[in-house]
N, CA, C and O atoms as CSV, one atom per row, in Angstrom:
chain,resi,resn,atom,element,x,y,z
A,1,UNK,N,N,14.961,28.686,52.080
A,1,UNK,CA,C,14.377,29.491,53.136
A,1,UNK,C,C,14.461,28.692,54.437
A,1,UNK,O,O,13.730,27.704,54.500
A,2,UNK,N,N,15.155,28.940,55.366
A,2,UNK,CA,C,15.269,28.797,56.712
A,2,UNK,C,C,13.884,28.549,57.667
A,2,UNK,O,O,12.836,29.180,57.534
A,3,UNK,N,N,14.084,27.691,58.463
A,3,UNK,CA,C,13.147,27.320,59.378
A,3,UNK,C,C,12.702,28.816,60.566
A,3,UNK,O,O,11.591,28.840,61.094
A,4,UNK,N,N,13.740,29.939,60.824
A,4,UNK,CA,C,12.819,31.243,61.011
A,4,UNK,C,C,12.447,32.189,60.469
A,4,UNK,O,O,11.624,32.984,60.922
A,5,UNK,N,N,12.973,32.247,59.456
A,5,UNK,CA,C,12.174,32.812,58.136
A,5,UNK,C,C,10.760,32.310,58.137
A,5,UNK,O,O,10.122,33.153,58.768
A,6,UNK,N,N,10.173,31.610,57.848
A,6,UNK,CA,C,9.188,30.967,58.065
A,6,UNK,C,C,8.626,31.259,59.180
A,6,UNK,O,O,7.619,31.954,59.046
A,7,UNK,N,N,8.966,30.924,60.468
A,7,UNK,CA,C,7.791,30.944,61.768
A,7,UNK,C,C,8.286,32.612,61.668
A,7,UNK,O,O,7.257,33.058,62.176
A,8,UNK,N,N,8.609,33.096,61.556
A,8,UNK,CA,C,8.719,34.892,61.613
A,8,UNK,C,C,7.375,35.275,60.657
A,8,UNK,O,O,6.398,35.843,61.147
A,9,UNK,N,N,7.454,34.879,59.179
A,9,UNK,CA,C,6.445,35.020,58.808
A,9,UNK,C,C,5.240,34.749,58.990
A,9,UNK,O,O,4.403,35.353,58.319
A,10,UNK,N,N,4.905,33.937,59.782
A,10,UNK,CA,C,3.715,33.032,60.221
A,10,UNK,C,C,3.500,34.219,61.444
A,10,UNK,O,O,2.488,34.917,61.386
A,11,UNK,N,N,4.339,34.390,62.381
A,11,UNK,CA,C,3.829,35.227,63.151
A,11,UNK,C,C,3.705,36.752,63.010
A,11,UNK,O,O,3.297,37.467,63.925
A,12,UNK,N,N,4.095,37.216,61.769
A,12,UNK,CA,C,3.843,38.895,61.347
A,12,UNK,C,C,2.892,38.440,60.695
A,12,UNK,O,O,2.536,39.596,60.464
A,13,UNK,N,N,2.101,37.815,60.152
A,13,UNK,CA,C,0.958,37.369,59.499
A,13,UNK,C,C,-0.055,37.562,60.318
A,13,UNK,O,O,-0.927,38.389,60.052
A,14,UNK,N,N,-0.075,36.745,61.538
A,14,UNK,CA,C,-1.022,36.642,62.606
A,14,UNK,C,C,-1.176,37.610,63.465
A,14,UNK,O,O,-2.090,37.762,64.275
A,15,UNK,N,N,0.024,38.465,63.210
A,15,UNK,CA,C,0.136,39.174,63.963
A,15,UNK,C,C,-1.002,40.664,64.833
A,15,UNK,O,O,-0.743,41.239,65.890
A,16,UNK,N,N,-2.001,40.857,64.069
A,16,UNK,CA,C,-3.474,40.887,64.530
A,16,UNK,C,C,-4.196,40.310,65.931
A,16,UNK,O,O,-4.758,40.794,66.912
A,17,UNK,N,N,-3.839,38.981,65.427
A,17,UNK,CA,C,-4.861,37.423,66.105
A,17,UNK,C,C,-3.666,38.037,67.775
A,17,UNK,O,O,-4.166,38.592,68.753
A,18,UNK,N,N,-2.247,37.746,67.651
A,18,UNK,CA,C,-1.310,38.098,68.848
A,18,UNK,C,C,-1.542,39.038,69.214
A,18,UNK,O,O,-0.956,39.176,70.288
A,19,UNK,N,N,-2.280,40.155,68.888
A,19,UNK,CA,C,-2.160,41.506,69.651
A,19,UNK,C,C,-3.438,41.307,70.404
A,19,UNK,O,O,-3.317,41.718,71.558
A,20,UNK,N,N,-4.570,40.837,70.154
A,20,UNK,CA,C,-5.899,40.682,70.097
A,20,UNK,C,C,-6.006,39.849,71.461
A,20,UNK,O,O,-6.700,40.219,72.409
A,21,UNK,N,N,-5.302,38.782,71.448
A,21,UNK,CA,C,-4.839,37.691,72.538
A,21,UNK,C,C,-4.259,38.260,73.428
A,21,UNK,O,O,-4.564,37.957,74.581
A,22,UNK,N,N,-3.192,39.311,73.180
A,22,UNK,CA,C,-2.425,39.668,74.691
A,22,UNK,C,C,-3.177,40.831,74.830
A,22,UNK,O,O,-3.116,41.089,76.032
A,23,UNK,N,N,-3.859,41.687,74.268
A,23,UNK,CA,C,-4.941,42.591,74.643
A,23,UNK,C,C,-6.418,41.842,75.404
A,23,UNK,O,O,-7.150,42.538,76.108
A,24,UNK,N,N,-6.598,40.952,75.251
A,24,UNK,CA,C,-7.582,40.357,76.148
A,24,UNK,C,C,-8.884,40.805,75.000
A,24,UNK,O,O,-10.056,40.989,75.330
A,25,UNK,N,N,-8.581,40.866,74.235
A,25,UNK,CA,C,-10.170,41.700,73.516
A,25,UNK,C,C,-11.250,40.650,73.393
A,25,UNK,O,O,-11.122,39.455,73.125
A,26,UNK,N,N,-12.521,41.465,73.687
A,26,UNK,CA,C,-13.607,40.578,73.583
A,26,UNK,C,C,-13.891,39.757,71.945
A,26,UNK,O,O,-14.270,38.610,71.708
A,27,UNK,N,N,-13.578,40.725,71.146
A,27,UNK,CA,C,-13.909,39.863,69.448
A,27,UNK,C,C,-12.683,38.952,69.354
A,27,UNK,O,O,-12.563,38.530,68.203
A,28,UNK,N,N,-11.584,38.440,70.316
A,28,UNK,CA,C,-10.143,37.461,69.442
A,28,UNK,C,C,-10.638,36.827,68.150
A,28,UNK,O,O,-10.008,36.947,67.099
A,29,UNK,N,N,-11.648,36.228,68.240
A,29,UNK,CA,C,-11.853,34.533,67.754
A,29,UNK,C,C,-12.297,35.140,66.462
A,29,UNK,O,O,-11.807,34.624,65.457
A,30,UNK,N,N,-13.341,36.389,66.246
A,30,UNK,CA,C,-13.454,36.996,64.748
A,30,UNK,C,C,-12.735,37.686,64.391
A,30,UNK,O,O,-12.749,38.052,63.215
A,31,UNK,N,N,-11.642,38.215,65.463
A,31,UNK,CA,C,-10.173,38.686,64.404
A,31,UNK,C,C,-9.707,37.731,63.929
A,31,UNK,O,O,-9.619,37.843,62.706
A,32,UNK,N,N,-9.204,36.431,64.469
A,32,UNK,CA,C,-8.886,35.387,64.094
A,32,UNK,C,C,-9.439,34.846,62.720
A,32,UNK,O,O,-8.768,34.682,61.701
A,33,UNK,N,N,-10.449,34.662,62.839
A,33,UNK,CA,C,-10.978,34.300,61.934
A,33,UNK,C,C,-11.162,35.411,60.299
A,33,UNK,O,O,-11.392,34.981,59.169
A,34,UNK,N,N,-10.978,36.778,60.689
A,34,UNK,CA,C,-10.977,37.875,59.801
A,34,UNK,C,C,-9.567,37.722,59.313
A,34,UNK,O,O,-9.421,37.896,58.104
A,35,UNK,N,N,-8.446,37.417,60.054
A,35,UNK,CA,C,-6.950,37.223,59.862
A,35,UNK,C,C,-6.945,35.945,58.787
A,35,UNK,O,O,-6.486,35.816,57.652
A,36,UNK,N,N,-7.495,35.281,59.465
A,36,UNK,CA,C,-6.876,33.776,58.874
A,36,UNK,C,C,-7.548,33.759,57.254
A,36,UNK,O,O,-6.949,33.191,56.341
A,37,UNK,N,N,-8.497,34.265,57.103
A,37,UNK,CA,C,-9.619,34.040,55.956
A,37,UNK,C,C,-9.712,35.121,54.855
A,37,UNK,O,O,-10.227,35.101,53.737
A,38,UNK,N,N,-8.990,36.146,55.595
A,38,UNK,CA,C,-9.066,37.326,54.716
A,38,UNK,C,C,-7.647,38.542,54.749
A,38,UNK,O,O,-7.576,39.638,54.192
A,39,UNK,N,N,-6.681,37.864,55.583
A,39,UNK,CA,C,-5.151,38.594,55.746
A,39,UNK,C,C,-4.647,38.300,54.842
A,39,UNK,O,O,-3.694,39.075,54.760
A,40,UNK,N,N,-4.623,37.447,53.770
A,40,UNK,CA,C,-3.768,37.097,52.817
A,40,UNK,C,C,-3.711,38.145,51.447
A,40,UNK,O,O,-2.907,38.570,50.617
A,41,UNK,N,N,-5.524,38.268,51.927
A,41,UNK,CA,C,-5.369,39.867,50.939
A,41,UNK,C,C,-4.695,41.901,51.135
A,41,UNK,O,O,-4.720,42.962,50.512
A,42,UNK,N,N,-4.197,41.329,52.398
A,42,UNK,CA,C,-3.800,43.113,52.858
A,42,UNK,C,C,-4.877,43.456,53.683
A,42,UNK,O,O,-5.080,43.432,54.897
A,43,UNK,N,N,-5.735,43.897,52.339
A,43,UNK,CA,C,-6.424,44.826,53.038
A,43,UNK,C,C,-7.693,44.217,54.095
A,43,UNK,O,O,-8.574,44.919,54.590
A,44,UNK,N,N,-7.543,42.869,54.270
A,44,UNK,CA,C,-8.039,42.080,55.629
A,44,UNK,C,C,-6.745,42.056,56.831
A,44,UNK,O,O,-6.876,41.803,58.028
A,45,UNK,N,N,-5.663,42.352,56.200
A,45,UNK,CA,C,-5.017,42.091,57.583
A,45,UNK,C,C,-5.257,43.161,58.213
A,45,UNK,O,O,-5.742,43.276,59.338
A,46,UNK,N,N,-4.716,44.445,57.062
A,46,UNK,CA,C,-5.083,45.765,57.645
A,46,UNK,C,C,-6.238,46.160,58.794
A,46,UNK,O,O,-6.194,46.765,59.865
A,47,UNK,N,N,-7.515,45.370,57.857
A,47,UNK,CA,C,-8.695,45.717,58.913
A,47,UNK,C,C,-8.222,45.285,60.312
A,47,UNK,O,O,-8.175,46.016,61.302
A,48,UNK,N,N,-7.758,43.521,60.223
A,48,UNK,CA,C,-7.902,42.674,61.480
A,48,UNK,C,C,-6.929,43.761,62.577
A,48,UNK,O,O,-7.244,44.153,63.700
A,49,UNK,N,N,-5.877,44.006,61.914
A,49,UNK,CA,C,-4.469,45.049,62.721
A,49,UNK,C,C,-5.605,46.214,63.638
A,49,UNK,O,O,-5.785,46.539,64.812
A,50,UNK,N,N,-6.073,46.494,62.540
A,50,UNK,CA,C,-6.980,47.833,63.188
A,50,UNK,C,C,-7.804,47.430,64.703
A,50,UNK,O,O,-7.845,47.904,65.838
A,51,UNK,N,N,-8.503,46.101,63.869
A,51,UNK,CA,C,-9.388,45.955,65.029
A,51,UNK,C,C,-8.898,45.344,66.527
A,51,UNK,O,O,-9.527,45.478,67.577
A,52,UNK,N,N,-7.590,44.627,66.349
A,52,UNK,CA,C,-7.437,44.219,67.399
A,52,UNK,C,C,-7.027,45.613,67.991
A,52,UNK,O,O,-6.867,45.444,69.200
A,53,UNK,N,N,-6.832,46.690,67.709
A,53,UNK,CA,C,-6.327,47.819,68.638
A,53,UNK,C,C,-7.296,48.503,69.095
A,53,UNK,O,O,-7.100,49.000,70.204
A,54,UNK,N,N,-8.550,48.745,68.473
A,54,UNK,CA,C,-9.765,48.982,69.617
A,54,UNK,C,C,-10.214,48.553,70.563
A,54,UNK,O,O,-10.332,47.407,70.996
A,55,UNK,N,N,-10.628,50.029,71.104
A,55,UNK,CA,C,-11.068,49.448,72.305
A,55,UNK,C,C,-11.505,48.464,72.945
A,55,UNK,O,O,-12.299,47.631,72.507
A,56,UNK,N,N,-11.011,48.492,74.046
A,56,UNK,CA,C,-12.044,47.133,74.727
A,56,UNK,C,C,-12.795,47.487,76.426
A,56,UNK,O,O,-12.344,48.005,77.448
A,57,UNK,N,N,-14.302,46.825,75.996
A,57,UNK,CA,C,-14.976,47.256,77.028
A,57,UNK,C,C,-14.862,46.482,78.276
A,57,UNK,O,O,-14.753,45.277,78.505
A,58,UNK,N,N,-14.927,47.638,79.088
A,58,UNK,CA,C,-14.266,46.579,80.349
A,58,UNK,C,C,-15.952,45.990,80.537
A,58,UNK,O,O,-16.971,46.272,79.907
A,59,UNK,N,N,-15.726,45.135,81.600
A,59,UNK,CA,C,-17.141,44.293,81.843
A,59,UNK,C,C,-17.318,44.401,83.447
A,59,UNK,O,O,-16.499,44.405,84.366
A,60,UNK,N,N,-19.256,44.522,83.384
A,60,UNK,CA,C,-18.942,45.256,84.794
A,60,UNK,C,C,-19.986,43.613,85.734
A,60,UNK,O,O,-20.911,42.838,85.489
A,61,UNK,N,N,-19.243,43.846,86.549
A,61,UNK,CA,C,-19.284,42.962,87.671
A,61,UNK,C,C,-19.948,43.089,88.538
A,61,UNK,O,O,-19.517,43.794,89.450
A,62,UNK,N,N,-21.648,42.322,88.714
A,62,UNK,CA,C,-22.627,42.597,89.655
A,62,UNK,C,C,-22.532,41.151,90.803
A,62,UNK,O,O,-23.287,41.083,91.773
């Protein structure tokens, strides 16, 4: 197995935690942590996938 075989997989894995990050979302760090701890089973990545695609609240500025 090839050296991008590998980082390809590493990053469709994470791939949650990356969407979460370039979405700016307020939870990253417990997708992250929902990814890293519980993606290996599916149906944690599934969740983490989900969640990084919700919404995000904008924050209001006084």
């Amino acid at each position: 197995m090839g050296p991008e075989i590998v980082i390809v997989s590493f990053l469709f894995g994470f791939l949650p935690t990356l969407i979460a990050l370039l979405r700016g979302h307020d939870n990253t760090f417990a997708i992250f942590l929902t990814n890293l701890l519980l993606g290996w089973t599916g149906i944690g990545w599934v969740i983490a996938l989900i969640w990084s695609f919700t919404a995000i609240r904008s924050r209001v500025r006084s």
